[in-house]
Z-matrix of the N, CA and C atoms (Angstrom, degrees):
N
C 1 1.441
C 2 1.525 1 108.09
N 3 1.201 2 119.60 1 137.84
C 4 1.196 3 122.03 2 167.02
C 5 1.362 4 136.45 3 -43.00
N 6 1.043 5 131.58 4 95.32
C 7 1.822 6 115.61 5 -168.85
C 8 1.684 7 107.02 6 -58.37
N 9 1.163 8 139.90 7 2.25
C 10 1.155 9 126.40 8 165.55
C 11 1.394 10 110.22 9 -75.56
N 12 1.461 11 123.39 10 -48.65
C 13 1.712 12 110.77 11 164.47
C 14 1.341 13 133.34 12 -41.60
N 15 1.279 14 89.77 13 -26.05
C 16 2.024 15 93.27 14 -179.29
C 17 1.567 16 100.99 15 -117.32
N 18 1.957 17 87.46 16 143.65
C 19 1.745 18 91.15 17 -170.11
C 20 1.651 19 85.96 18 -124.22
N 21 1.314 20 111.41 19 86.31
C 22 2.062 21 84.73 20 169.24
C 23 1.152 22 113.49 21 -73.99
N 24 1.556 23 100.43 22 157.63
C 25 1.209 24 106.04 23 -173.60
C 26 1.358 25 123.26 24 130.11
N 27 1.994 26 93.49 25 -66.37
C 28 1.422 27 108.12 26 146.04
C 29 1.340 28 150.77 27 -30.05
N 30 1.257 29 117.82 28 122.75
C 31 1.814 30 107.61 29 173.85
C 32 1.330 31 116.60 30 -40.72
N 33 1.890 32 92.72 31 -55.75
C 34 1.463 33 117.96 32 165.96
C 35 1.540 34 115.34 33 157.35
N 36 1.406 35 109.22 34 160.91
C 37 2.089 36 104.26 35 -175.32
C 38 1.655 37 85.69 36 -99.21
N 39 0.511 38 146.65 37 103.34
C 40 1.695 39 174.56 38 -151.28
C 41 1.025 40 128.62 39 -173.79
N 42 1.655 41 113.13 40 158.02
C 43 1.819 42 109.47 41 152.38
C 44 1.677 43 82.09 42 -109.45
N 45 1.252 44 94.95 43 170.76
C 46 1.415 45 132.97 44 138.62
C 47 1.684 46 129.32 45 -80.13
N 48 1.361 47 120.43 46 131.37
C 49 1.844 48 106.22 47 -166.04
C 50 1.446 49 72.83 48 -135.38
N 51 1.383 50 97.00 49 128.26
C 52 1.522 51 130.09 50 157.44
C 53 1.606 52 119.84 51 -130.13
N 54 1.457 53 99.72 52 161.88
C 55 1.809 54 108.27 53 175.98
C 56 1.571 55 88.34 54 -91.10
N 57 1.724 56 115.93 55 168.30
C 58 1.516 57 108.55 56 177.87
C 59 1.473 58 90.05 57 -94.01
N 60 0.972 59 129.96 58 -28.86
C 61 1.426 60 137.31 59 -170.70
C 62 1.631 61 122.51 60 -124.01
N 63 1.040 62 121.84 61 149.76
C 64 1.408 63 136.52 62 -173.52
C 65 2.172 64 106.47 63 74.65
N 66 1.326 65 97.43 64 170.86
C 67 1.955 66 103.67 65 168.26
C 68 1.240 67 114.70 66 -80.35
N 69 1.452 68 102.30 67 130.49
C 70 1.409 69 109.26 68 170.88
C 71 1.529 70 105.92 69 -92.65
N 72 0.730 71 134.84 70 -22.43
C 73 1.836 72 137.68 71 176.31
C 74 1.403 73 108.64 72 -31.01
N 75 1.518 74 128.15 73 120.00
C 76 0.997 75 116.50 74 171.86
C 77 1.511 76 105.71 75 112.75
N 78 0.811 77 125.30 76 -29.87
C 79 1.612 78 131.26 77 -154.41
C 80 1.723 79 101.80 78 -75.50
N 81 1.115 80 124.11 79 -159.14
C 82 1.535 81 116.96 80 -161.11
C 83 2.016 82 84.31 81 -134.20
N 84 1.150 83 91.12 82 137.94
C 85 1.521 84 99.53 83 170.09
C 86 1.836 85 114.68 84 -124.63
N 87 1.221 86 120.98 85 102.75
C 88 1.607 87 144.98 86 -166.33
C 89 1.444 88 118.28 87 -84.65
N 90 1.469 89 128.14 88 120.15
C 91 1.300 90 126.77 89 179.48
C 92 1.127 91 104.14 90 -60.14
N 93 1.983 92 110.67 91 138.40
C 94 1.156 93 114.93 92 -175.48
C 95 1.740 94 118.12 93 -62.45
N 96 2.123 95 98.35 94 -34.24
C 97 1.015 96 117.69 95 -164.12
C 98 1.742 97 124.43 96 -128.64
N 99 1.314 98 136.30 97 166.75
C 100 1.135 99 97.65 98 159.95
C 101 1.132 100 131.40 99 -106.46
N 102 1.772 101 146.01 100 179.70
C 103 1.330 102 120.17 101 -114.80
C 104 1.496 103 124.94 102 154.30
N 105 1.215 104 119.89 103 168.36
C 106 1.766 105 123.68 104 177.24
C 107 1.638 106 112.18 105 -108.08
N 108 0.701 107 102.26 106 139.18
C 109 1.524 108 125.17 107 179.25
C 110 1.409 109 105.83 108 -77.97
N 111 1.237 110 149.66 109 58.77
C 112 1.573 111 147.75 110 -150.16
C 113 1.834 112 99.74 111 -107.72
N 114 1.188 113 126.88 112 -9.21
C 115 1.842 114 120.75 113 179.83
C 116 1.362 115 96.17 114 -148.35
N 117 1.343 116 104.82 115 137.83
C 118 1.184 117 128.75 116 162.86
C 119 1.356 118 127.73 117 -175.75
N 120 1.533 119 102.56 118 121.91
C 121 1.283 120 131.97 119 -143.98
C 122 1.540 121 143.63 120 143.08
N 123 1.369 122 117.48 121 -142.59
C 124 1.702 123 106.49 122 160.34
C 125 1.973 124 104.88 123 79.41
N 126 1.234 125 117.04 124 152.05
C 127 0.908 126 98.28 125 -171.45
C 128 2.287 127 102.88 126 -136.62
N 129 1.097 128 93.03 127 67.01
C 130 1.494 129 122.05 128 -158.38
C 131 1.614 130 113.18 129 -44.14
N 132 1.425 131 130.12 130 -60.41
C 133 1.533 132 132.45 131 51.48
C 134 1.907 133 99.12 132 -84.30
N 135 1.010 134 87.80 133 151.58
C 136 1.598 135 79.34 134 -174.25
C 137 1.708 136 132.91 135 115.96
N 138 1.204 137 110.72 136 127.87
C 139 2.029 138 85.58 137 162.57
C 140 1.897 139 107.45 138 -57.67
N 141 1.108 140 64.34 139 166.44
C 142 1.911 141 112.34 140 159.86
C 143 1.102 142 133.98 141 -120.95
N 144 1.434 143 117.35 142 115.09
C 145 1.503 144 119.25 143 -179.91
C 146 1.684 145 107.27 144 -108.95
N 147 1.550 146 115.18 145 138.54
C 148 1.492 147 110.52 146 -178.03
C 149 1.970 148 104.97 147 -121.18
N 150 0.565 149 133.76 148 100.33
C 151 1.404 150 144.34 149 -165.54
C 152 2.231 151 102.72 150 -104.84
N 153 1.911 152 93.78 151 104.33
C 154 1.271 153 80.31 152 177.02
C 155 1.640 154 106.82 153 -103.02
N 156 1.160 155 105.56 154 133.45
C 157 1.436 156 121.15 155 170.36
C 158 1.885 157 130.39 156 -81.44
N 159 1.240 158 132.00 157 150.87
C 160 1.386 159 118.35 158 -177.39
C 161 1.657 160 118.23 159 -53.45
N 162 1.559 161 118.26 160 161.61
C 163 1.390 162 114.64 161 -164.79
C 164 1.388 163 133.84 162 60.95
N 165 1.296 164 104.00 163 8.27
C 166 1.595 165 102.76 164 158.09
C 167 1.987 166 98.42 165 93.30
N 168 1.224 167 97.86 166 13.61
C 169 1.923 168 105.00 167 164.09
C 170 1.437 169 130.60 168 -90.93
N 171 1.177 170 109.01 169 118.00
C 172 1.756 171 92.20 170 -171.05
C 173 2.316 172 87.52 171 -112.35
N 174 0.866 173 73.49 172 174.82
C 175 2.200 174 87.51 173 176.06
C 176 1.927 175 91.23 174 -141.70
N 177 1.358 176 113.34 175 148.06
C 178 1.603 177 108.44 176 -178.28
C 179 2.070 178 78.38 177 -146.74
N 180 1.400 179 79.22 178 144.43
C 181 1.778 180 101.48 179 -172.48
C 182 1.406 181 99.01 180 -125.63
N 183 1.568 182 119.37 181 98.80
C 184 1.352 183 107.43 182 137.04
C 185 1.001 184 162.50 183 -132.87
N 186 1.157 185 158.96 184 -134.32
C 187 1.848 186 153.51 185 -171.96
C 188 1.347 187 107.48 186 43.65
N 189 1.806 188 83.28 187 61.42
C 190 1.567 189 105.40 188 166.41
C 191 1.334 190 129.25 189 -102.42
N 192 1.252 191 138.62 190 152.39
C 193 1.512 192 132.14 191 -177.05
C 194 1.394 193 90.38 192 -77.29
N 195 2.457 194 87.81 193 155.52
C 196 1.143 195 96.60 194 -169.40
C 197 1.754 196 111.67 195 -79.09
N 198 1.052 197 127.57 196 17.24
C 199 1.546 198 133.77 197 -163.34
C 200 1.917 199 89.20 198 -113.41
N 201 1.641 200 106.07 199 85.20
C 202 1.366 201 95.97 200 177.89
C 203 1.912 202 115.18 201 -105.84
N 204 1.261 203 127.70 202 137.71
C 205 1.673 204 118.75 203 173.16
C 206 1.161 205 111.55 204 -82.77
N 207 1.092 206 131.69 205 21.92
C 208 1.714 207 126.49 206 157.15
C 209 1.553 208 106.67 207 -120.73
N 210 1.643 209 90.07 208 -174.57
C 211 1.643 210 100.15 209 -161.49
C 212 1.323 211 97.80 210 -166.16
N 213 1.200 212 121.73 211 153.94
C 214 1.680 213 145.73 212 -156.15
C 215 2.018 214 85.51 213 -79.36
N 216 1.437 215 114.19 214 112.71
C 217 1.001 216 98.04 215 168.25
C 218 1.588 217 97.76 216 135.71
N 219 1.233 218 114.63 217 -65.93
C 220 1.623 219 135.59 218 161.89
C 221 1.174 220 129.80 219 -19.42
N 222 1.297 221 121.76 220 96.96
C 223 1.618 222 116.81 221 170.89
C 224 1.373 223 114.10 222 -42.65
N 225 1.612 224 142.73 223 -171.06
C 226 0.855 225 154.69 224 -157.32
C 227 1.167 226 127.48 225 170.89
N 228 1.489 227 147.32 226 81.27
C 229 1.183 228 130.94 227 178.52
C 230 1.381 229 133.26 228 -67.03
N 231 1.439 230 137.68 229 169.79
C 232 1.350 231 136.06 230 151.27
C 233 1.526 232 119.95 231 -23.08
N 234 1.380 233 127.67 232 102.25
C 235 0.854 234 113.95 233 -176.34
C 236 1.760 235 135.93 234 110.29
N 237 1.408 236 83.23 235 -24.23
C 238 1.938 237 92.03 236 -169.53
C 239 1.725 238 82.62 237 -78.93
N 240 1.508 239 89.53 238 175.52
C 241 1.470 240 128.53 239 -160.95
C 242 1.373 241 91.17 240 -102.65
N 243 1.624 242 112.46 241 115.93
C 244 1.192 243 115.65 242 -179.91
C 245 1.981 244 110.37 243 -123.74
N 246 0.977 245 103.11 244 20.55
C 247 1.546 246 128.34 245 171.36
C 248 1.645 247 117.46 246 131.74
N 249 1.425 248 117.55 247 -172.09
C 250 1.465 249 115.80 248 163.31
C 251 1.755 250 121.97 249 -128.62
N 252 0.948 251 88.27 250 -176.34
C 253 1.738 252 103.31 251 -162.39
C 254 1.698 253 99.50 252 -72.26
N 255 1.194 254 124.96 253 107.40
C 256 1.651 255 148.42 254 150.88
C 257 1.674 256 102.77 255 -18.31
């Protein structure tokens, strides 16, 4: 992976996506793209998922529960279920 995608240190170059109202806990969090599964882990509060995509794009998902269905290594398509919201 490119070390320009990853900043440790960082909170993160992200947003955050929330509802203004009601729990998001639980909810399903979906690869933007499809892709490699290259991080997983970190303890954010939360996992971390790092998903590198073609052209040198990665997307990283976290304040994830610790019960995740992917794994460092793992393809991923558009869309699949790559854990839920902590």
């Amino acid at each position: 992976m490119p070390s320009e995608t990853v900043h440790p240190g960082w909170l993160h170059t992200g947003e955050d996506w929330y509802f203004p109202d009601g729990e998001t806990g639980g909810m399903g969090v979906y690869a933007a793209a499809a892709g490699e599964v290259v991080f997983v882990g970190s303890e954010y509060p939360g996992l971390v998922v790092i998903v590198q995509h073609p052209d040198d794009l990665s997307s990283m998902y976290g304040h994830l529960d610790y019960a995740l269905p992917v794994a460092v290594g793992q393809s991923v398509e558009r869309g699949q279920v790559l854990g839920s919201i902590l």
